[in-house]
Each structure stands twice: as C-alpha cells, then as structure tokens.
DSSP file (Angstrom, degrees, kcal/mol; ACC not computed):
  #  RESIDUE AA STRUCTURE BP1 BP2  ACC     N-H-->O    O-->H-N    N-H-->O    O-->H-N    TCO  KAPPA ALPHA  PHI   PSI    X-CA   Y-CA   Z-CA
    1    1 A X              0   0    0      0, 0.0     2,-0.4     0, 0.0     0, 0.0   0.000 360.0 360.0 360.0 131.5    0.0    0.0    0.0
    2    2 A X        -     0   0    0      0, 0.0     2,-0.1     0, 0.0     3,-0.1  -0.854 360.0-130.1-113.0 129.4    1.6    3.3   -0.9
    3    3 A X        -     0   0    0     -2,-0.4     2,-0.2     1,-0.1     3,-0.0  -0.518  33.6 -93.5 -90.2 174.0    0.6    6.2    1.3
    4    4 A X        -     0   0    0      1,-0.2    -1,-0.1    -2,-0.1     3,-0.1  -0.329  44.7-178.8 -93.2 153.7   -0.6    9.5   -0.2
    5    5 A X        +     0   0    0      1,-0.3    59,-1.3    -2,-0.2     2,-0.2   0.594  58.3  68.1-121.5 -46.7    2.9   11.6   -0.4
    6    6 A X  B     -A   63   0A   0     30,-0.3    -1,-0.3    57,-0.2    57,-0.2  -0.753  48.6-174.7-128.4-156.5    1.2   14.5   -1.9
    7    7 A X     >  +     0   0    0     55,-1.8     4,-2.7    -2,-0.2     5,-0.2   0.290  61.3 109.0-127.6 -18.0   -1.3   17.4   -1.3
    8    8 A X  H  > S+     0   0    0     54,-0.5     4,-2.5     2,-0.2    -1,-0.2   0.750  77.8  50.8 -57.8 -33.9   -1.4   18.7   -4.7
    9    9 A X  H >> S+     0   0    0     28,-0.4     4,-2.1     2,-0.2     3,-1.5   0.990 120.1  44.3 -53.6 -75.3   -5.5   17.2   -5.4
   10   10 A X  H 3> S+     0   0    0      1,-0.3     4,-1.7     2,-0.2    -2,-0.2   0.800 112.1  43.5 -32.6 -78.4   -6.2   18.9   -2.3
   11   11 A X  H 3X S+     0   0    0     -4,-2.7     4,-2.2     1,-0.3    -1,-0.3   0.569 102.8  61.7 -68.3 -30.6   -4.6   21.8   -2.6
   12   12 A X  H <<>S+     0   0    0     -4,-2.5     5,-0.9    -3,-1.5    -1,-0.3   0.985 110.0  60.0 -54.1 -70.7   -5.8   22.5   -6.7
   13   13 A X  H  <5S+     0   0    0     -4,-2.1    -2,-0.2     2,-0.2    -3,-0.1   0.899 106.2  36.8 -33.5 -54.5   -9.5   22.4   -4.3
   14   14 A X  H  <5S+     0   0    0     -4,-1.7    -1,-0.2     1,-0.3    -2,-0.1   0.785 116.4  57.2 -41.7 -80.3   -8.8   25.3   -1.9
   15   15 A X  T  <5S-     0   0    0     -4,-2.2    -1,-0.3     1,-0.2    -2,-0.2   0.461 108.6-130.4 -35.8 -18.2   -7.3   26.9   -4.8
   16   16 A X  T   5 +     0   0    0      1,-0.3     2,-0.2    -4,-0.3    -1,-0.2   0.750  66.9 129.3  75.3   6.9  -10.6   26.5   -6.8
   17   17 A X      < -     0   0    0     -5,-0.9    -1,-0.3    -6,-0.1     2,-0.2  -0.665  49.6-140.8-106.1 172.2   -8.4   25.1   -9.5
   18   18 A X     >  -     0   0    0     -2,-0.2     4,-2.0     1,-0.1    -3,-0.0  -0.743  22.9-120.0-124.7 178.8   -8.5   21.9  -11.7
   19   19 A X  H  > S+     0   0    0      2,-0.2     4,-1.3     1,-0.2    14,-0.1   0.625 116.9  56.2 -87.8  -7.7   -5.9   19.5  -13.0
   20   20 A X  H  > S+     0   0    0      2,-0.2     4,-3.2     3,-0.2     5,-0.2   0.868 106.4  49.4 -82.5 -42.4   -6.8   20.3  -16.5
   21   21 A X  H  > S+     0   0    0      2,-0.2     4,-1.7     3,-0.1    -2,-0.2   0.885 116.2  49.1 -84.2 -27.7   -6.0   24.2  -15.6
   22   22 A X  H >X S+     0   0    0     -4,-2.0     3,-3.2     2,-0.2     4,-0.8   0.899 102.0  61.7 -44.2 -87.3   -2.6   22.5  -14.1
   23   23 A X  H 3<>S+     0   0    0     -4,-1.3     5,-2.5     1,-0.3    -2,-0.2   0.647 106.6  43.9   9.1 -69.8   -2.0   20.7  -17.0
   24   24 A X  H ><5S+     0   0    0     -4,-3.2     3,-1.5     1,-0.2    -1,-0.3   0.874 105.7  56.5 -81.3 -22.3   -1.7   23.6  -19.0
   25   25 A X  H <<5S+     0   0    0     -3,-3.2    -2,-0.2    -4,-1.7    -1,-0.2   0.985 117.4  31.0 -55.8 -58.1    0.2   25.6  -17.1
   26   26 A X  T 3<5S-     0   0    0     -4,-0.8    -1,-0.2     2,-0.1    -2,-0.2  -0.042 112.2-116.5 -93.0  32.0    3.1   23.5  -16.7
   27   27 A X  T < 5 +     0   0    0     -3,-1.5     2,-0.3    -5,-0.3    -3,-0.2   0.776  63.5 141.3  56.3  38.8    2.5   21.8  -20.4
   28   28 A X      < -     0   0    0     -5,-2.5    -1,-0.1    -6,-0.1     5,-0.1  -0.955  63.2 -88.3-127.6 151.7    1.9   18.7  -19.4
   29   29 A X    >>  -     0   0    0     -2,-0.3     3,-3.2     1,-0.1     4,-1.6  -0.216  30.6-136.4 -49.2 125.7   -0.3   15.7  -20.2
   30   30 A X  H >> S+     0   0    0      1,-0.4     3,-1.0     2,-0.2     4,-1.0   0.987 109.1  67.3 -57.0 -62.2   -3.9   15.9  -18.1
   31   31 A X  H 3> S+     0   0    0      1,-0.3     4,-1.5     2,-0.2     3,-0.5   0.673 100.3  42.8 -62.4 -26.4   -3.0   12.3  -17.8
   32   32 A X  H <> S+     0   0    0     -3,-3.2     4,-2.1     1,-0.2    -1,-0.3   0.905 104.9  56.5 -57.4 -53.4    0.0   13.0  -15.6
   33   33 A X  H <X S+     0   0    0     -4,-1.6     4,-1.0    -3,-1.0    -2,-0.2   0.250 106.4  53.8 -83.1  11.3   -1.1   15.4  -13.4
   34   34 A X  H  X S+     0   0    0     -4,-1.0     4,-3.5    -3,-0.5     5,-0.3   0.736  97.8  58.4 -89.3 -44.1   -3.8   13.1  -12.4
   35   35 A X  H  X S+     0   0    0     -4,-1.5     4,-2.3     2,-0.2     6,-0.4   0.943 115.0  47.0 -37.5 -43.6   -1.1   10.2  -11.6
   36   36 A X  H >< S+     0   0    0     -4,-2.1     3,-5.4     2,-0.2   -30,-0.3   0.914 110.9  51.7 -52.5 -69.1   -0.1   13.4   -9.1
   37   37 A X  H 3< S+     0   0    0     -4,-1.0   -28,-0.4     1,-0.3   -27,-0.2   0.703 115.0  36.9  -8.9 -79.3   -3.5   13.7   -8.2
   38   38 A X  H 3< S-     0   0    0     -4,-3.5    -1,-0.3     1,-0.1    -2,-0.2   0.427 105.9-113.8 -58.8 -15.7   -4.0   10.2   -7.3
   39   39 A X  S << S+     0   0    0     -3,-5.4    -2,-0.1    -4,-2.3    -4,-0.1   0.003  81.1 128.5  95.3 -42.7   -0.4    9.4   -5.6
   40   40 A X  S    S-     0   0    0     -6,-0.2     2,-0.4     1,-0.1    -4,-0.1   0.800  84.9 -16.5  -9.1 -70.8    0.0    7.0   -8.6
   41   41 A X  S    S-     0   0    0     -6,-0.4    -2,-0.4    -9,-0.2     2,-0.4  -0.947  75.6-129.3-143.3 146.2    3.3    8.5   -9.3
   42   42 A X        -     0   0    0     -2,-0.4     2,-0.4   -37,-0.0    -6,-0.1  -0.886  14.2-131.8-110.3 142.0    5.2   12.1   -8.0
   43   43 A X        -     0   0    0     -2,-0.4     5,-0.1     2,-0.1   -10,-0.0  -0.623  35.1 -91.2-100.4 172.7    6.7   14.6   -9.8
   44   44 A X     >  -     0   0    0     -2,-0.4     4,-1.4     3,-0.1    -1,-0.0   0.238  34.1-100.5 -62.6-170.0   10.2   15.9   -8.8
   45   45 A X  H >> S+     0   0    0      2,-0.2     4,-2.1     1,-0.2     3,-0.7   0.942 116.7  61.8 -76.2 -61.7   11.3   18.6   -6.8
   46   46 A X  H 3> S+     0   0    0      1,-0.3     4,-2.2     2,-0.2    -1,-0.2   0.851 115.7  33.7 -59.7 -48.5   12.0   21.0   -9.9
   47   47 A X  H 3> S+     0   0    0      1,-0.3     4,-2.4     2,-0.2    -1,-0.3   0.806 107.1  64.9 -93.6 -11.1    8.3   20.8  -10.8
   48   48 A X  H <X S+     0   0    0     -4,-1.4     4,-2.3    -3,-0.7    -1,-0.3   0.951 101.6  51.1 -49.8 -48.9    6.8   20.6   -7.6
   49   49 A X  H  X S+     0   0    0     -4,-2.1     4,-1.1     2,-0.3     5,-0.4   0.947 102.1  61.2 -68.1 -39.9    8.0   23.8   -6.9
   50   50 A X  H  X S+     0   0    0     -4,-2.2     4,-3.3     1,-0.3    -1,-0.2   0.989 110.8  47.4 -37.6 -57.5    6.5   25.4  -10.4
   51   51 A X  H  X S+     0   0    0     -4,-2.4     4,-0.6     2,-0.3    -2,-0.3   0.812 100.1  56.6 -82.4 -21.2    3.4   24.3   -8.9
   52   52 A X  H  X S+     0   0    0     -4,-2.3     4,-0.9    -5,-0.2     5,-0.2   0.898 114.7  48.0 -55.4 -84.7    3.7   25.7   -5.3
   53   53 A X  H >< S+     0   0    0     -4,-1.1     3,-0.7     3,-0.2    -2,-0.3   0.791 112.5  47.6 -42.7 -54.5    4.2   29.1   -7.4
   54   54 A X  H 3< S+     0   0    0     -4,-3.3    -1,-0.2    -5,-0.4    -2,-0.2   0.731 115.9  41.9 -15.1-102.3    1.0   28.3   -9.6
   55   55 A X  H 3< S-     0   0    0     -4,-0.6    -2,-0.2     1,-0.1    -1,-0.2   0.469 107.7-131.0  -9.5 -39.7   -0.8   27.6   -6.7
   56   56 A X    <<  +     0   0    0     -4,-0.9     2,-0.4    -3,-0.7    -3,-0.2   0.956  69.6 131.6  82.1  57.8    0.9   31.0   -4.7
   57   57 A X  S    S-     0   0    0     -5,-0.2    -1,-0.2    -6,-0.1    -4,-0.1  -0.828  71.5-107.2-140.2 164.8    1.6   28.0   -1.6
   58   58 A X        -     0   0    0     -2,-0.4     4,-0.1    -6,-0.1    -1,-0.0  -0.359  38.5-110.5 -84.4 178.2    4.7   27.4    0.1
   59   59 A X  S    S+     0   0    0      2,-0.2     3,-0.2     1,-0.2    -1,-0.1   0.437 114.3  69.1-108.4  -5.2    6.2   23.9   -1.3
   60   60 A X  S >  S+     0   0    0      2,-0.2     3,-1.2     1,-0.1    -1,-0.2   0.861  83.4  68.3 -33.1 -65.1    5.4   22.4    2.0
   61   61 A X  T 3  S+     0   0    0      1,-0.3    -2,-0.2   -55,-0.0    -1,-0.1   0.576  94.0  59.7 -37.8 -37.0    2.0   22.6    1.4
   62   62 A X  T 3  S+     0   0    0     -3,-0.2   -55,-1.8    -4,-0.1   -54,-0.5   0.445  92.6  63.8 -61.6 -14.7    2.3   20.1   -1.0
   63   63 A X  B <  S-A    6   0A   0     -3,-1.2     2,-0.3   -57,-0.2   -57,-0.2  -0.909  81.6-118.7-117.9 153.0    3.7   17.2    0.8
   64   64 A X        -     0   0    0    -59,-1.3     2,-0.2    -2,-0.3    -2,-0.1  -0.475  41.2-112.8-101.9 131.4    1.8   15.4    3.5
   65   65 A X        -     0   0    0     -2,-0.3     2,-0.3     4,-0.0    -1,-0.1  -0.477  30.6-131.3 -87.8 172.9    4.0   15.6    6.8
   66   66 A X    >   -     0   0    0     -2,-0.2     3,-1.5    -3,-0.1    -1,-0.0  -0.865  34.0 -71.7-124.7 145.4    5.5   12.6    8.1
   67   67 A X  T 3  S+     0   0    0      1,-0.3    -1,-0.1    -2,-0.3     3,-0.1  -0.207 118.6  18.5 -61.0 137.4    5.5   11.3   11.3
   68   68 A X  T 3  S+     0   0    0      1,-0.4    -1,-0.3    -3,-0.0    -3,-0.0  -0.504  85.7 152.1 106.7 -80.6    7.5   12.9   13.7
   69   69 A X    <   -     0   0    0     -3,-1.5    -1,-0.4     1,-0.1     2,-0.3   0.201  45.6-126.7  -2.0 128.4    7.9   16.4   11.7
   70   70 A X        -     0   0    0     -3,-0.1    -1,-0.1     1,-0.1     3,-0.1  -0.874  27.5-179.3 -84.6 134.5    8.4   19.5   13.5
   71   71 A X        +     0   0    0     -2,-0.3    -1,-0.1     1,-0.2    -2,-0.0  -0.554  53.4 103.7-129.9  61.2    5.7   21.9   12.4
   72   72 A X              0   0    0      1,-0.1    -1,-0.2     0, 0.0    -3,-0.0   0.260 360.0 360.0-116.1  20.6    6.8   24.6   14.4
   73   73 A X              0   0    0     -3,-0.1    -1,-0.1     0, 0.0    -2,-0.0  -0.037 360.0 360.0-112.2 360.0    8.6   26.8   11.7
C-alpha cells in the first residue's frame, strides 16, 4: 500500500483550480497530473516547486508531513 505523499489534489481544491488548468500551465499531459493527483506517481522537486508558485503556496503545502515532523517553523 503506498501512502498519499502529496497534497497537490487537495490543494488544486482550496485553490478553486483543476488539474486540467494545471496541465496547461506547466505543459503537461492531463494524464499526468492526475497520476499526481491520485499518488499513482510524483513529480520531482523541480516541478513541484512550479506548482507551489502556480498555486501561490509554500512547497510544504504540497507534501503530506511525516511522522515525527516538527511543524513549528
């Protein structure tokens, strides 16, 4: 079982955004950014951080803390 790693589904919601309006921003196949979506698969560091800036979110926001994590920062 593979736990959820990130936030990004969530986080499109707050935002009021979709993965299709990802998709085009960062030029990528709808089919990808659902694999995000879903946990399926993550994308790297480099483009996680494109999408924190989409988004306007720290790159934190996007990953699911892990047990243990100080979230005192």
């Amino acid at each position: 079982m593979m736990k959820d790693i990130n936030r990004i589904k969530v986080v499109l919601v707050e935002k009021k955004r979709t993965s299709k309006w990802l998709s085009e921003q960062l030029g990528k196949d709808p089919a990808t950014i659902s694999k995000w979506c879903t946990n399926t698969s993550q994308p790297d560091l480099v483009t996680l951080t494109k999408v924190a800036v989409l988004l306007d979110v720290d790159v934190r926001q996007l990953i699911n803390k892990t047990k243990g994590t100080n979230t005192d920062d």
